[in-house]
SEROSE-748930 format. One line per field, with one value per residue (C-alpha): residue number from 1; x, y negated, z negated. Coordinates in Angstrom, 3 decimals, decimal comma. Example, Ala and Ser with C-alpha at 12.3 -4.5 7.8 and 13.67 -1.06 7.14 Angstrom:
num: 1 2
x: 12,300 13,670
y: 4,500 1,060
z: -7,800 -7,140
***
This chain:
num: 1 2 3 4 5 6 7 8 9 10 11 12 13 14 15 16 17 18 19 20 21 22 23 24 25 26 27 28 29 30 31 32 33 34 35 36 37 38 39 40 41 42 43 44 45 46 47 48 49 50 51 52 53 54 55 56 57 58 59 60 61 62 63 64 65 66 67 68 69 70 71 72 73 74 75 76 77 78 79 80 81 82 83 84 85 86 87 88 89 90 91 92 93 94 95 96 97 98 99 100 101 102 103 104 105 106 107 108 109 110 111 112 113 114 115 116 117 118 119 120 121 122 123 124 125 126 127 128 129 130 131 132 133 134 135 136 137 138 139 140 141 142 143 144 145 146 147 148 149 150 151 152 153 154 155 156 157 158 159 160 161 162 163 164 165 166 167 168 169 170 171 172 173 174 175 176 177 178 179 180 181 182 183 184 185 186 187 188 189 190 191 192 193 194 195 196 197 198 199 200 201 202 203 204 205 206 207 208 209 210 211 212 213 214 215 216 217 218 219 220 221 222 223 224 225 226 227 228 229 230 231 232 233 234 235 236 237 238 239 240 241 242 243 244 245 246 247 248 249 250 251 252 253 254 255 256 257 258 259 260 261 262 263 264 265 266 267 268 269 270 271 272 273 274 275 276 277 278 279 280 281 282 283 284 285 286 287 288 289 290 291 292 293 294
x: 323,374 322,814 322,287 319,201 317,671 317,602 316,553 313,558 312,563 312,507 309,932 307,564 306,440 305,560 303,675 301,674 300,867 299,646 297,391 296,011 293,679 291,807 292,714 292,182 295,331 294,395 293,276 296,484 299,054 297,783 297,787 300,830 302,556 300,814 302,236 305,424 305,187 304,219 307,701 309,345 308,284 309,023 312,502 312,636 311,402 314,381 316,947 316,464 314,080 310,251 311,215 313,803 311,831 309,021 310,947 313,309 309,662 308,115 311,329 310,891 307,256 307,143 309,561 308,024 304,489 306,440 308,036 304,560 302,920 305,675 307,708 304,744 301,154 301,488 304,218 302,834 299,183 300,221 302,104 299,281 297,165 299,496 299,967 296,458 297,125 300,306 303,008 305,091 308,769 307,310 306,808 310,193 311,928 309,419 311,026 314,716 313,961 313,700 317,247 316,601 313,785 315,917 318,669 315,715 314,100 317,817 318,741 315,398 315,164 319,332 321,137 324,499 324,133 325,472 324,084 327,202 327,412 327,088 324,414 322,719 323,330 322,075 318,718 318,173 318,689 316,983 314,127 314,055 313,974 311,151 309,174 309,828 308,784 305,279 304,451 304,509 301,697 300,475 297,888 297,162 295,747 295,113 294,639 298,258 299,643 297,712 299,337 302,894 302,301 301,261 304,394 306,080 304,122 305,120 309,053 308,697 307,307 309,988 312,288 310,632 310,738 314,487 314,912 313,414 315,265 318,818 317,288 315,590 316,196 319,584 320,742 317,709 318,243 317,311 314,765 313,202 312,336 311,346 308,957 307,357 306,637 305,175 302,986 302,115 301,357 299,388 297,219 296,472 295,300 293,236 290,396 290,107 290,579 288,091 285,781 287,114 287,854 286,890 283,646 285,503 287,798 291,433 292,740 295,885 297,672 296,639 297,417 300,590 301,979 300,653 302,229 305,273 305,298 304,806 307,455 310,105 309,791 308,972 309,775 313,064 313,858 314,461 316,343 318,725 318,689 319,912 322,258 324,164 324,055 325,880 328,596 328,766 326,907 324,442 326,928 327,409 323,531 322,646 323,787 320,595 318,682 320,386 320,081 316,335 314,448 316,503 315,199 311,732 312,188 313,411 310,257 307,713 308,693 309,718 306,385 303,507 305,021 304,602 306,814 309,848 309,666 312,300 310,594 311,015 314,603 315,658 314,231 315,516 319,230 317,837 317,083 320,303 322,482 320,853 320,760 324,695 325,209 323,070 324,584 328,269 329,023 329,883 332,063 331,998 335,133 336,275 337,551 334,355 335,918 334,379 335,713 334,201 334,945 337,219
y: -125,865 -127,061 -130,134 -129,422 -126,773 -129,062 -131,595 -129,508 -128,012 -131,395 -132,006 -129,263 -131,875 -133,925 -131,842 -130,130 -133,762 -134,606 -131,698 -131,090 -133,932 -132,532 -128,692 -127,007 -125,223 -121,524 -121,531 -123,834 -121,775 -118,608 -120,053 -121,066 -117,792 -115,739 -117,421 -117,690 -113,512 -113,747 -115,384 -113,562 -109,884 -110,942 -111,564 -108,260 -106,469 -108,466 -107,616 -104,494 -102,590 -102,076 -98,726 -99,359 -103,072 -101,186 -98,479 -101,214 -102,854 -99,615 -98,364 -102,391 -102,116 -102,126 -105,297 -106,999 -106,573 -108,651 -111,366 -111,722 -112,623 -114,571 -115,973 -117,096 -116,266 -117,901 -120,683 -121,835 -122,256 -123,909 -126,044 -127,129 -127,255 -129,834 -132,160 -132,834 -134,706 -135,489 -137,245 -135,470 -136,580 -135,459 -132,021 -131,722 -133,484 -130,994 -127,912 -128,443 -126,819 -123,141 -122,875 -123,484 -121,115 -118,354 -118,802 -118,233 -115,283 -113,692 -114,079 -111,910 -109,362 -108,944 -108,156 -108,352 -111,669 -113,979 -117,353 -119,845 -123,175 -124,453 -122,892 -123,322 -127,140 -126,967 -124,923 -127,628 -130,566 -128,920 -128,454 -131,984 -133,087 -131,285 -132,702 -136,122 -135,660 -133,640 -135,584 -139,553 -140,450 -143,381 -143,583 -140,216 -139,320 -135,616 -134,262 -135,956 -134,214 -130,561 -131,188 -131,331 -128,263 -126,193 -127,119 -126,152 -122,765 -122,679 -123,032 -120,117 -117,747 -118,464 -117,622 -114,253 -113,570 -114,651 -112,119 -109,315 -109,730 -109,603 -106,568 -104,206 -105,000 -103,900 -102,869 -104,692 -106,903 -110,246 -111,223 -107,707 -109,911 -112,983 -111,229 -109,009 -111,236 -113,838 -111,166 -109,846 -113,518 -114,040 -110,990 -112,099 -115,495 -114,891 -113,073 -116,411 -119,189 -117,277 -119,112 -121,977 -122,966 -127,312 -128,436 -130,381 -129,555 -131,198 -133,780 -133,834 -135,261 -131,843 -129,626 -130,893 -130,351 -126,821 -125,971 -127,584 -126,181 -123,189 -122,694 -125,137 -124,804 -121,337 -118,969 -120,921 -122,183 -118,734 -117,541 -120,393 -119,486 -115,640 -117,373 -119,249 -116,429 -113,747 -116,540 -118,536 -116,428 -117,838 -120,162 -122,520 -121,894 -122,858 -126,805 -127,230 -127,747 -130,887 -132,138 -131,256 -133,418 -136,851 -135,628 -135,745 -138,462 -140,392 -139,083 -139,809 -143,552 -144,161 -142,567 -142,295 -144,875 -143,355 -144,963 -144,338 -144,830 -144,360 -141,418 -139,732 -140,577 -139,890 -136,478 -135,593 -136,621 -134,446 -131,337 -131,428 -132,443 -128,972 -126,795 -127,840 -126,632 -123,521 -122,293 -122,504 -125,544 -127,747 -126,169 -128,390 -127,859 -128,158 -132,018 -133,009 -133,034 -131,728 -129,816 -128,937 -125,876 -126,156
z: 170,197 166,310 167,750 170,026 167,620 164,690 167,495 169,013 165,121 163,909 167,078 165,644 162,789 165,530 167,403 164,813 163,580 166,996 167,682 164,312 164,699 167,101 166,641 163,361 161,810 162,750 166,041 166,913 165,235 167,242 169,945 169,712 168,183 170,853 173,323 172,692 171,880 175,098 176,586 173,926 175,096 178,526 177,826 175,819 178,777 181,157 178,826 177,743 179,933 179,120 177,755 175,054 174,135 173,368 171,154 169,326 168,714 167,452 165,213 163,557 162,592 159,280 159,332 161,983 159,601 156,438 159,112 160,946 157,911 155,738 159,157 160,882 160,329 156,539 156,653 160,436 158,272 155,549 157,761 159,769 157,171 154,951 157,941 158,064 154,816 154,880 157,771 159,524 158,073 154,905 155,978 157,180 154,078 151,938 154,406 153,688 150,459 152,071 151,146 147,352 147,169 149,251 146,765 143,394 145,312 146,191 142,071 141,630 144,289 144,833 141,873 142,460 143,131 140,617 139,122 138,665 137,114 140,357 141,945 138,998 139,174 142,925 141,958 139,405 141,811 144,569 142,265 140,942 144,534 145,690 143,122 143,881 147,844 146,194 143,232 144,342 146,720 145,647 148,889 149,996 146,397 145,656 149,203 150,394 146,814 148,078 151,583 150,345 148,339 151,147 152,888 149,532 150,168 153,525 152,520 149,519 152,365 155,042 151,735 151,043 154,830 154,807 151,517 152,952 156,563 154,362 152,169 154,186 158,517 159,704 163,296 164,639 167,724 166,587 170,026 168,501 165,134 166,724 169,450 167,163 164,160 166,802 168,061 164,691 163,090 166,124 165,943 162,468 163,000 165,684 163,810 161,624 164,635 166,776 164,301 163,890 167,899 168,524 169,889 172,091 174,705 173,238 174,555 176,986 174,213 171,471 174,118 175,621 171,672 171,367 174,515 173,352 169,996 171,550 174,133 172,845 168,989 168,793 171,796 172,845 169,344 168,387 171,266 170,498 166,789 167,876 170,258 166,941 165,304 167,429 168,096 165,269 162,179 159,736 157,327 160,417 161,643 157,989 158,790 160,750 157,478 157,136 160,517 161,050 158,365 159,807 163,308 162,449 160,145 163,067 165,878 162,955 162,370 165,727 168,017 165,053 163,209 159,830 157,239 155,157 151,420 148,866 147,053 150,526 151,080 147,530 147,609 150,459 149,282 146,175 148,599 150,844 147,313 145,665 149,162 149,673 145,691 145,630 149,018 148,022 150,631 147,964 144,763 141,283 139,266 135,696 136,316 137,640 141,161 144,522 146,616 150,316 151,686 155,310
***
């Protein structure tokens, strides 16, 4: 199961890449959350009757109003909106630093947690990283530099959301989450895609990836994603950040042959070095050993 959701998220990079070409960013990310609200609702309703889906929904409203906006409206944007200037693989490397900015946000908004040595070390790495993968684009100028920091955006948002779910939503069934936020970000995009829809009917190529984006990346993604967590809980979940960005490294070079350069490879090692620090996988002692936790 980590496997094929790092495999099918790292596919989203793809996919957005594809369609934004010929689909601008807002009318293609409601599309695409509505829809899979849409599948996601419907399994609500199978589950756990129309009646009690639609009370579990009510009771998370004020919750599913911070996720809509920071778990999907926001992030799916900025996404969409970077890709246009920047490749794919470099969206995803750019990603694998939600981890760093969950760990800055927790220090802020969750006292009790503690800065060590070596999350402190990890931050700082993590960091570094990110500005290596935002900062060197020798070819895209200042758009391809704008596009990597709206996927920085987009990572600091799925951190707040990520924040807020750990501070504030308890006892709430996680297809609850994922259907309403979908149907929230949704409901806010639309107003601004209704002006934006294309001239020009897409072509089979743009809509194929919406529909994909839609149903596999989003609606069964996150099924999946509340799968791993009721049998395996979030520390093992948490691996998929490492897996995802060499997935859609891997479809970007090998289908829209975009290249690999250094700068992206080295901050990605960066990222992944500061996400396993900050997140306690990887301990640094006095004697400069390290040890990995079993």
């Amino acid at each position: 199961m980590l496997l094929l959701l790092a495999g099918v998220w790292g596919a989203s990079y793809l996919f957005i890449k594809v369609a934004v070409d010929e689909i601008p960013p807002a009318p293609m990310m409601a599309v695409r959350t509505l829809l899979a609200a849409a599948v996601l609702l419907g399994y609500l309703a199978w589950r756990f009757g129309r009646s009690r889906a639609v009370a579990e929904l009510w009771a998370a409203r004020r919750h599913l109003l911070v996720l809509g906006v920071f778990n999907a409206a926001l992030p799916f944007w900025l996404i969409a909106w970077g890709e246009q200037h920047i490749d794919s693989g470099l969206a995803a490397v750019v990603q694998a630093s939600v981890p760093i900015f969950n760990a800055l946000l927790v220090l802020r908004f969750l006292p009790h947690e503690r800065l060590s040595r070596t999350r402190a070390a990890g931050l700082a790495v993590g960091i570094l990283g990110v500005g290596v993968v935002t900062g060197i684009h020798p070819e895209g100028g200042w758009l391809a530099i704008a596009g990597a920091l709206a996927v920085v955006g987009s990572s600091l948002a799925y951190a707040s959301a990520g924040v807020h779910g750990q501070k504030a939503v308890s006892g709430t069934p996680g297809p609850v989450l994922a259907a309403g936020s979908m149907l929230v970000g949704g409901l806010i995009l639309t107003p601004v895609a209704v002006f934006q829809i294309p001239d020009a009917v897409p072509s089979w190529e743009a809509t194929g990836s919406v529909l994909a984006l839609a149903l596999a990346g989003t609606a069964f993604a996150q099924l999946v994603l509340f799968r791993m967590l009721a049998l395996h809980g979030s520390a093992r979940l948490s691996l998929v950040t490492y897996l995802m960005p060499g997935f859609a490294l891997a479809y970007g070079a090998l289908i829209l042959d975009e290249r690999l350069t250094f700068s992206m490879l080295g901050g990605l090692v960066l990222i992944l070095g500061g996400v396993a620090l900050a997140s306690g996988a990887v301990r640094m002692q006095r004697r400069d050993a390290v040890t990995v936790r079993p």
